[in-house]
C-alpha positions in Angstrom: -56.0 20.0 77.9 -56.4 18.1 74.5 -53.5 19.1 73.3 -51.8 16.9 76.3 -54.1 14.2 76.1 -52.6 13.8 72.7 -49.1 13.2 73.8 -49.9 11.0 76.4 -52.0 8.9 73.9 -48.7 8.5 71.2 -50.9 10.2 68.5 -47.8 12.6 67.5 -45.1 10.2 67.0 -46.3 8.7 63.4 -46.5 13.0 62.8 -42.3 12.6 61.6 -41.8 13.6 57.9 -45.6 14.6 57.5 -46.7 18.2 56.7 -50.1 19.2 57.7 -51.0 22.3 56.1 -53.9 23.9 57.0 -56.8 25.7 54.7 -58.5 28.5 55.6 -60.4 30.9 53.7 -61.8 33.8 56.2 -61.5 34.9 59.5 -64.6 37.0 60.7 -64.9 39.3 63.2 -67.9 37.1 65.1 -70.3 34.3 64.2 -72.1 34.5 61.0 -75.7 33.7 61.8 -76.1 31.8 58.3 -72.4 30.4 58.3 -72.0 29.5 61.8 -68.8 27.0 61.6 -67.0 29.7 59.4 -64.1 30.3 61.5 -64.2 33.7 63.5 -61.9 35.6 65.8 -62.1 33.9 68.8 -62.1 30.8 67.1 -59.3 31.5 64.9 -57.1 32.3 68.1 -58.2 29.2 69.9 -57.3 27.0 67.3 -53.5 28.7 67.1 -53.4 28.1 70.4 -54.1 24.8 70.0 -52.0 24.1 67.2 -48.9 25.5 68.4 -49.2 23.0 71.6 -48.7 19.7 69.1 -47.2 21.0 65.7 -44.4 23.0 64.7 -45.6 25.4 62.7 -43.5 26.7 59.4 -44.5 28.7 56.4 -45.0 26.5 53.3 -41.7 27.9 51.5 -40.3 26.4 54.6 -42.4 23.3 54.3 -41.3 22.5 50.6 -37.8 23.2 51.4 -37.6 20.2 53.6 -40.1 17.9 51.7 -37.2 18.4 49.1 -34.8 17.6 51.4 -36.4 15.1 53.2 -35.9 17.0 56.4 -39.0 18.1 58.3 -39.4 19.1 62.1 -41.6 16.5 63.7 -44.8 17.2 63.6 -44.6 20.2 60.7 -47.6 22.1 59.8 -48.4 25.3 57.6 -51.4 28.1 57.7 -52.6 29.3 54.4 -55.7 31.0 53.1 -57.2 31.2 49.6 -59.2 34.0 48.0 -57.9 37.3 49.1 -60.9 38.2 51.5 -59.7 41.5 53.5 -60.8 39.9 56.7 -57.2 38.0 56.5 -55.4 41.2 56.7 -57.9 43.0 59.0 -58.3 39.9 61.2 -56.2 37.2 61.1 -53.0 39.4 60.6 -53.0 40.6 64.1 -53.9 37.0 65.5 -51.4 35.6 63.7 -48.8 38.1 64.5 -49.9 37.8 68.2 -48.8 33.8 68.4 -45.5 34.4 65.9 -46.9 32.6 63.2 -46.8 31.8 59.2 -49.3 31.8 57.0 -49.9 32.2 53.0 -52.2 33.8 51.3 -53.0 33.0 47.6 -54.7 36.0 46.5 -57.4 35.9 43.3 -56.3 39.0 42.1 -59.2 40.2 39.6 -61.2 40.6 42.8 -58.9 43.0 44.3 -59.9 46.7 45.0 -63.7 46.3 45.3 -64.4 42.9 43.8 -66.5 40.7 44.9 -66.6 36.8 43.8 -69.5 35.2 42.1 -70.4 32.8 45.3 -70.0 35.8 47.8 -72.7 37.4 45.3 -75.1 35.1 45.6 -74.4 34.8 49.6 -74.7 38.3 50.1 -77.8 38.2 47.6 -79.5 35.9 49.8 -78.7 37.3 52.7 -80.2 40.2 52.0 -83.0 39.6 49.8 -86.8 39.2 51.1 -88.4 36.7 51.8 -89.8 35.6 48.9 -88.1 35.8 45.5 -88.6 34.4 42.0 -85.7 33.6 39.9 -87.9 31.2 37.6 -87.0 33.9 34.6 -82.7 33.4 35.6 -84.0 29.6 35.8 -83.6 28.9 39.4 -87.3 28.7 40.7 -88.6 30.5 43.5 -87.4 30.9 47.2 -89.4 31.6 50.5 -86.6 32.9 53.0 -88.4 33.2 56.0 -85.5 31.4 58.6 -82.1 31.0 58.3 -82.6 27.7 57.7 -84.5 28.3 54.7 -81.7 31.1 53.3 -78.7 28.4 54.0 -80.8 25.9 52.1 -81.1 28.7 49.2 -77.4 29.1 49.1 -76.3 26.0 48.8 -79.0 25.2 46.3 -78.0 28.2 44.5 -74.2 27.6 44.4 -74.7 23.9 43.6 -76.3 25.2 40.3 -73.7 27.4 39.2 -70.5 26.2 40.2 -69.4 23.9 37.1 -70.8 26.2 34.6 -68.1 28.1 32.2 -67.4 31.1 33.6 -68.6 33.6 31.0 -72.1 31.7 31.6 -71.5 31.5 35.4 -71.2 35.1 35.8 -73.8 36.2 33.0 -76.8 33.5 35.2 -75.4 35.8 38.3 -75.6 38.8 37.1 -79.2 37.8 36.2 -80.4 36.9 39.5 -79.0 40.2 40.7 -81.0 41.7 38.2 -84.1 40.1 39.9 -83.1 40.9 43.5 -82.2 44.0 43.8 -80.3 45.1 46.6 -77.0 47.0 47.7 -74.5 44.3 47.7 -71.2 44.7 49.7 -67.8 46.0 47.7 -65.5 45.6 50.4 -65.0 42.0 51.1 -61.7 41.3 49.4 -58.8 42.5 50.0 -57.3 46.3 48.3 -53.3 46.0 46.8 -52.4 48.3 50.5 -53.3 45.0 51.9 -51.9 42.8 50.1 -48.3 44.9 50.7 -49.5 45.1 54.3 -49.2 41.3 54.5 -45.9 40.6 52.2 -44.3 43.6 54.5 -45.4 41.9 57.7 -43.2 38.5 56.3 -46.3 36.8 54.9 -46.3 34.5 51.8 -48.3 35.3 48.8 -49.4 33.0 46.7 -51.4 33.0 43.2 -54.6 31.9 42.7 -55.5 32.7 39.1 -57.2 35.9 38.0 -60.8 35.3 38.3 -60.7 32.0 40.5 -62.1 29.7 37.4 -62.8 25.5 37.5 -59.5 25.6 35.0 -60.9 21.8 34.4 -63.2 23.3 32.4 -61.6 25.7 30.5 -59.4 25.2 27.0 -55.5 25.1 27.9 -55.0 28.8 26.7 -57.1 30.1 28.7 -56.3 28.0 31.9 -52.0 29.1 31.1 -53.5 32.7 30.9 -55.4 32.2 34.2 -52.5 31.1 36.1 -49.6 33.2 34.7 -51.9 36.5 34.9 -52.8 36.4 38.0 -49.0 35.4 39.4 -48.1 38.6 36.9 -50.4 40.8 38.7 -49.4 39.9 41.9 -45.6 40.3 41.7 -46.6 43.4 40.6 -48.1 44.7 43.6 -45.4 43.2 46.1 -42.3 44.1 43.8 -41.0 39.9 44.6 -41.7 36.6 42.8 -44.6 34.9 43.5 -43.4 31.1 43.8 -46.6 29.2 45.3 -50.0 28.0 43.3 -53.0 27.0 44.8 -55.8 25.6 42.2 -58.9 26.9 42.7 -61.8 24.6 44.2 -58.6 22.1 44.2 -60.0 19.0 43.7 -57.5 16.7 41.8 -59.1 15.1 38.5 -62.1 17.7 38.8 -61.2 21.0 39.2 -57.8 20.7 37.7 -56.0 18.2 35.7 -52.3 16.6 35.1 -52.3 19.8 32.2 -52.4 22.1 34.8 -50.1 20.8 36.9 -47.8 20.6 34.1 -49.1 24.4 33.3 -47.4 25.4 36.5 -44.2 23.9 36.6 -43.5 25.5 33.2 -44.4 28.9 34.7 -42.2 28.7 37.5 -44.0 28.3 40.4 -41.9 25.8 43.6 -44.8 24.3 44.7 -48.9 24.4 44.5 -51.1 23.2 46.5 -55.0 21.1 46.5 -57.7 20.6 48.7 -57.2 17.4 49.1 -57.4 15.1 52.2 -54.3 14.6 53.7 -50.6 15.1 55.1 -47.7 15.7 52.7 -44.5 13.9 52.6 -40.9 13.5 51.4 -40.8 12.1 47.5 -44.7 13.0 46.7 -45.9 15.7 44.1 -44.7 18.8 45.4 -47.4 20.1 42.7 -50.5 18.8 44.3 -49.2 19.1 48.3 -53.0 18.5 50.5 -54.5 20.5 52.5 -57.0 19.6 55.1 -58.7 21.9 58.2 -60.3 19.7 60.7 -64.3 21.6 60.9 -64.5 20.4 64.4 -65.3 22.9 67.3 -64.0 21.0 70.4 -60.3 21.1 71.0 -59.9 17.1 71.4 -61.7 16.4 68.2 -60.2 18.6 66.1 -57.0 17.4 67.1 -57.9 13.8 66.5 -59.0 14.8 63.5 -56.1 16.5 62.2 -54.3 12.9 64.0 -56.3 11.2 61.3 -55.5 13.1 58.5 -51.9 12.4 58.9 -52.5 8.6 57.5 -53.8 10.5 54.4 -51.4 11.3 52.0 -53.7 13.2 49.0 -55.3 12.6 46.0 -53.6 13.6 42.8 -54.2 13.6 38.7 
């Protein structure tokens, strides 16, 4: 087993005062033909497996508790998930009820109840447009989508374009494309406020993730503070508890968000908030930009040896 290889090799003992927490955004029910190393079922459950063999895992609330006090189990780690896709609650509940563990969730909460976010639009678009399509008049050229390839290489193309633009213009360029391919696009991807309860009932953390999941680096500091604060409103609204974690959206320190929104947060109360950036936290760093790292690799030894690595790592921050 990897997971033993590891201990023989020493790789756990630097792990003491480091907390590893995870990212993950869905969990599908199989492979995704265009997505293939989003992380499905059987995948999911592998990696728990896996996980539970060389780390302790804790929730986050846990995790901060001890970066606070300087008191960590060896080799902590912590599960969450961003978005609010309904996949977590359908899918990774069970999984993660079935090894007893952790996770949070921070929840967009504008696409709650039949939303759908602006990348999973143009995904789905792609996905299932035909295979040829003009988008010269939303100013995005034209497409031949004749292999997977080809509708991967679309995507990213696609999402590359749109993903630093404000977001009144961001949604208005997808709402145009849309308006050039139309087909029946799917309302059911995120999560409804039954499963958000579901989750908070089954001793899950929730955590905010703004309203409508924005690059708050590129918005005016009103807007960003009425981002963050609605969106942790609407959620303690749905659960009937305080909401006390943060994760920025896209996360990246100095790009997505700045020092002002870290500072935003704090004021509003939050414990904690988390980034996507590389690394393992530890005792006496910003408990307001905590990284977060998921190895992408498929075979048990590498991932681990990955996730090794990313202990040295201890985050970017602004």
């Amino acid at each position: 087993m990897a997971s033993h290889a590891m201990r023989h090799l020493g790789f756990l003992g630097s792990a003491r005062q480091r907390l590893s927490i995870l990212i993950f955004h869905r969990v599908l029910p199989q492979q995704d033909a265009i997505f293939p190393d989003e992380v499905d079922a059987r995948r999911f459950d592998a990696q728990l497996t896996q996980l539970k063999q060389c780390f302790n895992i804790i929730s986050l609330a846990e995790g901060v508790r001890g970066l606070k006090a300087g008191k960590l189990p060896p080799r902590a780690a912590c599960i969450t998930f961003d978005d609010g896709y309904a996949d977590n609650a359908g899918i990774a509940l069970p999984i993660l009820q079935r090894h007893g563990v952790h996770a949070t969730f921070f929840i967009a909460s504008g696409f709650l109840n039949g939303g759908r976010m602006w990348n999973d639009t143009v995904i789905e678009l792609i996905r299932r447009a035909p295979e040829r399509i003009d988008l010269r008049a939303a100013g995005q050229g034209e497409f031949v989508l004749d292999t997977v390839a080809s509708r991967q290489a679309a995507i990213s193309t696609l999402l590359n374009a749109l993903k630093y633009l404000p977001l009144d213009e961001r949604l208005r360029q997808v709402a145009a494309l849309c308006a050039l391919v139309p087909v029946a696009l799917p309302d059911d991807l995120m999560m409804t406020s039954d499963q958000v309860r579901v989750l908070h009932r089954a001793g899950m953390d929730i955590g905010a993730h703004t309203v409508n999941h924005p690059i708050v680096a590129r918005m005016d500091a009103a807007g960003a503070r009425k981002e963050i604060a609605d969106g942790k409103a609407a959620l303690e609204a749905i659960i009937g508890a305080p909401v006390r974690l943060f994760a920025y959206p896209n996360g990246k320190p100095g790009q997505d968000y700045l020092a002002e929104h870290v500072a935003i947060v704090k004021e509003l109360g939050f414990d904690a908030a988390v980034s996507t950036s590389w690394g393992a936290a530890r005792p006496g760093g910003d408990l307001f930009q905590l990284p977060r790292f998921t190895p992408w690799d498929r075979g048990q030894f590498r991932f681990m040896l990955r996730m090794m690595q990313n202990l040295r790592c201890n985050g970017d921050t602004v």
